[in-house]
C-alpha positions in Angstrom: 164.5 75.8 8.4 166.4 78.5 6.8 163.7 78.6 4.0 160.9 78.9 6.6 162.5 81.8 8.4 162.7 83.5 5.3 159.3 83.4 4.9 158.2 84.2 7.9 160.2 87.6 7.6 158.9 87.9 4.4 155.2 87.8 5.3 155.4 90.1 8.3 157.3 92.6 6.2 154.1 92.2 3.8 151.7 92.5 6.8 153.5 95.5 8.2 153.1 97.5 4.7 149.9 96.8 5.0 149.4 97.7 8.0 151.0 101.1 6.9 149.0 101.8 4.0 145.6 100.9 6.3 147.1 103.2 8.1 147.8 106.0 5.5 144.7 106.1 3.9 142.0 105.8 7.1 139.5 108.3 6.7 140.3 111.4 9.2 138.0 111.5 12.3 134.2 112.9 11.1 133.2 116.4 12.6 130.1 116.4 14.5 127.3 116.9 12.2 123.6 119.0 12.6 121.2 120.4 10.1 119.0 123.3 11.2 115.8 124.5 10.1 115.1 127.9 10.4 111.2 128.7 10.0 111.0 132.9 10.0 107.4 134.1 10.2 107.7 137.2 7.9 103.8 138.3 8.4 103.4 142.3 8.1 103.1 142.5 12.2 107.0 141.8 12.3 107.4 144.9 10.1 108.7 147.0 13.4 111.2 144.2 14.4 112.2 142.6 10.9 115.7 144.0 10.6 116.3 142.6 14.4 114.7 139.3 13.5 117.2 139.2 10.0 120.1 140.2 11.8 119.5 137.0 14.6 119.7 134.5 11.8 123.0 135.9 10.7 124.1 135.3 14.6 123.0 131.8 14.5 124.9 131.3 11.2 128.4 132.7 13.0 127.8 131.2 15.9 127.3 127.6 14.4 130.2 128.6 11.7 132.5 129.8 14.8 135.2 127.1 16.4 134.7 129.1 19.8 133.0 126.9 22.6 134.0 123.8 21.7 135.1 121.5 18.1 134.4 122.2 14.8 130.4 121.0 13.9 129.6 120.4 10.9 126.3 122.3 10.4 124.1 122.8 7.2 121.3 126.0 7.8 118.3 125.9 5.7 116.2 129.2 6.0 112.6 129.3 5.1 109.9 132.1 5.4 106.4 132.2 5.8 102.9 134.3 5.4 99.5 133.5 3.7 98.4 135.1 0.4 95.4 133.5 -1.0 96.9 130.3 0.5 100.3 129.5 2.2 103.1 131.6 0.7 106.4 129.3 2.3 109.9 130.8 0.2 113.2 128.8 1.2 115.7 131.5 0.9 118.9 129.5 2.0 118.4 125.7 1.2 121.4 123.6 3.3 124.1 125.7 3.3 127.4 125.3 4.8 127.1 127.6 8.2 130.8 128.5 6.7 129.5 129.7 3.8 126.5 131.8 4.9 125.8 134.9 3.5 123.9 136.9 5.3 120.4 137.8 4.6 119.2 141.1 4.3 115.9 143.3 3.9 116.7 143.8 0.2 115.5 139.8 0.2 112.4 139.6 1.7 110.0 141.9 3.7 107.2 140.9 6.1 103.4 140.8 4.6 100.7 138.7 5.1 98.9 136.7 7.7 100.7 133.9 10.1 99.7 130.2 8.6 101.7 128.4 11.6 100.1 125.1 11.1 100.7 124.9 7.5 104.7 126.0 7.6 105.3 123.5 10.2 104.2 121.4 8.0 106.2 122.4 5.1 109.7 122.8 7.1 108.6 119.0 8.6 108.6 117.7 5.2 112.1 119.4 4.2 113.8 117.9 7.3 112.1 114.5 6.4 113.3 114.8 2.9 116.9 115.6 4.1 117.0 112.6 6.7 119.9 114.2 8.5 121.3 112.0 11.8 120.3 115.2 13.8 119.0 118.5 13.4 116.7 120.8 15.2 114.1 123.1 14.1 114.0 127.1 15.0 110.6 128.9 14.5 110.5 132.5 14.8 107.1 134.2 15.3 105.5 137.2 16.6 102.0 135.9 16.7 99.4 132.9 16.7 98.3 131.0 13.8 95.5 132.2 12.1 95.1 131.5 8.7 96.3 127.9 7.7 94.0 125.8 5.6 95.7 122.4 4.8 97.3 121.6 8.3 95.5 121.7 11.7 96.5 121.6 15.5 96.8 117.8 15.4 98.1 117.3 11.8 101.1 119.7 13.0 101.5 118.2 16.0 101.8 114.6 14.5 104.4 116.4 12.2 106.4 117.8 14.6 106.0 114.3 17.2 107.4 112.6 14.4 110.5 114.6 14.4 110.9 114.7 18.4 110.6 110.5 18.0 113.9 110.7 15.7 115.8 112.7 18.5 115.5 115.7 16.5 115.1 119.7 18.6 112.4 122.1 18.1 113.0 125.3 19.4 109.9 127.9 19.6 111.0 131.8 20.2 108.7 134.4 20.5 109.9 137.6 19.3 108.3 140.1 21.4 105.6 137.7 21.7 104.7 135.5 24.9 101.6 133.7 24.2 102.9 130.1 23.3 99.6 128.5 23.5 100.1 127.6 19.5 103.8 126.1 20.9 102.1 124.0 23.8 99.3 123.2 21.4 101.7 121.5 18.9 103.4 119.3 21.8 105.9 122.1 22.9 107.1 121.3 26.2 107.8 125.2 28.5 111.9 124.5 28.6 112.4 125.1 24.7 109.8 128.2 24.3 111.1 131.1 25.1 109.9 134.8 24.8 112.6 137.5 23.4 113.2 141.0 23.2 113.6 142.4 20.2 117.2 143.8 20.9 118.1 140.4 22.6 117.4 138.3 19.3 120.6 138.3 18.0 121.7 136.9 21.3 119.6 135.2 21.9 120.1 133.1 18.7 124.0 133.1 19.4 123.1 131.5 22.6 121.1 128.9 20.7 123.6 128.2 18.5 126.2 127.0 20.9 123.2 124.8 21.9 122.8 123.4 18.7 126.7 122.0 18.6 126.6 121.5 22.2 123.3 119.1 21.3 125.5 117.8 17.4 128.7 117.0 19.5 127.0 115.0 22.6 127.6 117.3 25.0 124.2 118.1 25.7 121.8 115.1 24.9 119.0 118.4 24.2 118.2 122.0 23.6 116.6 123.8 25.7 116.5 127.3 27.4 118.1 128.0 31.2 117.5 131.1 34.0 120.8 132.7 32.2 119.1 132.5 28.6 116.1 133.9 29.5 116.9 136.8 31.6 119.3 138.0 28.5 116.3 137.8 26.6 114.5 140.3 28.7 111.4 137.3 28.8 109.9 139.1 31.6 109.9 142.3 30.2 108.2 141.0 27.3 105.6 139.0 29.2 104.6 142.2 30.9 104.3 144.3 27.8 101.7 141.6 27.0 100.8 140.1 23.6 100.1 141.8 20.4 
């Protein structure tokens, strides 16, 4: 009896210290996790707004890097620009960086030129995000005009593209800086709640904004992204739809 009592204390001592060292070495608690694709048009007709539309990347960047608003996400950026010269012209200038470790990006990098190959780039940021297979991410395009010069992607090849990343659960977010027509955006499958129309001195904003989406979307707390009343009235959308399109 004596023997077996021994034992007994013996093993639970043995299952306790295990039980400790489970304990000691369990992997912390993952942050939530997002990867976001930034597609800048940098076509010479965003020449008068190009520092604005710069400076808004560099707000999305803080604002995803910023534990304000919520917990900590853990968010890659990957930044990529776009224009046609004798063909597509698509340049990734910040390729899945820590949004902790951004640096910002700056007119001494790049300068708008060119003509706006929509269909194309989408298809080219598609196939990073694809490559990248990230749990979720959400995809920003930037432009200040319609497609007009693509040659290898159409209206339905892009849509397909982008419909394959809305059936993993990924966000794509259309803004129109200083731009309203977003019958390229409807064309590709776009639905009216994640376009939105900007002003130029409401980018940065507007992109802060749209970064607390994007952890609010990473973390659960909002199952999409999309634009409200609030967001579009700080973009001045109005007063860009009645300036009228370029």
């Amino acid at each position: 009896m004596k023997t077996r009592t021994a034992l007994a204390a013996i093993l639970a001592l043995v299952t306790a210290g295990a039980a400790t060292t489970t304990t000691a070495f369990a992997k912390p608690p993952q942050n939530p996790a997002i990867h976001s694709y930034i597609l800048l048009d940098r076509t010479g007709s965003m020449e008068p707004i190009w520092s604005e539309a710069l400076s808004s990347v560099n707000a999305y960047a803080d604002g995803l890097a910023s534990l304000d608003g919520g917990p900590r996400v853990d968010a890659d950026i990957t930044l990529a620009v776009f224009d046609a010269q004798d063909g597509l012209q698509f340049d990734v200038l910040r390729n899945t960086i820590d949004a902790s470790a951004w640096k910002d990006v700056t007119t001494n990098e790049v300068s708008p030129r060119g003509m706006t190959p929509l269909y194309d780039a989408i298809g080219k940021i598609v196939s990073l995000a694809e490559k990248d297979r990230p749990e979720k991410a959400i995809i920003v395009i930037m432009t200040d005009g319609e497609e007009n010069s693509s040659q290898e992607m159409t209206n339905a090849s892009a849509r397909a593209a982008l419909d394959r990343v809305r059936a993993k659960g990924w966000e794509v977010v259309f803004l129109g800086a200083e731009f309203s027509n977003f019958d390229d955006a409807v064309g590709v499958g776009q639905t009216s709640s994640r376009n939105m129309a900007v002003s130029k001195d409401s980018l940065a904003d507007s992109m802060g904004r749209l970064a607390q989406k994007s952890k609010d979307y990473a973390s659960g707390a909002a199952p999409t992204v999309e634009w409200n009343d609030e967001d579009r009235a700080a973009a001045k959308e109005a007063e860009v739809q009645q300036r009228g399109n370029r």
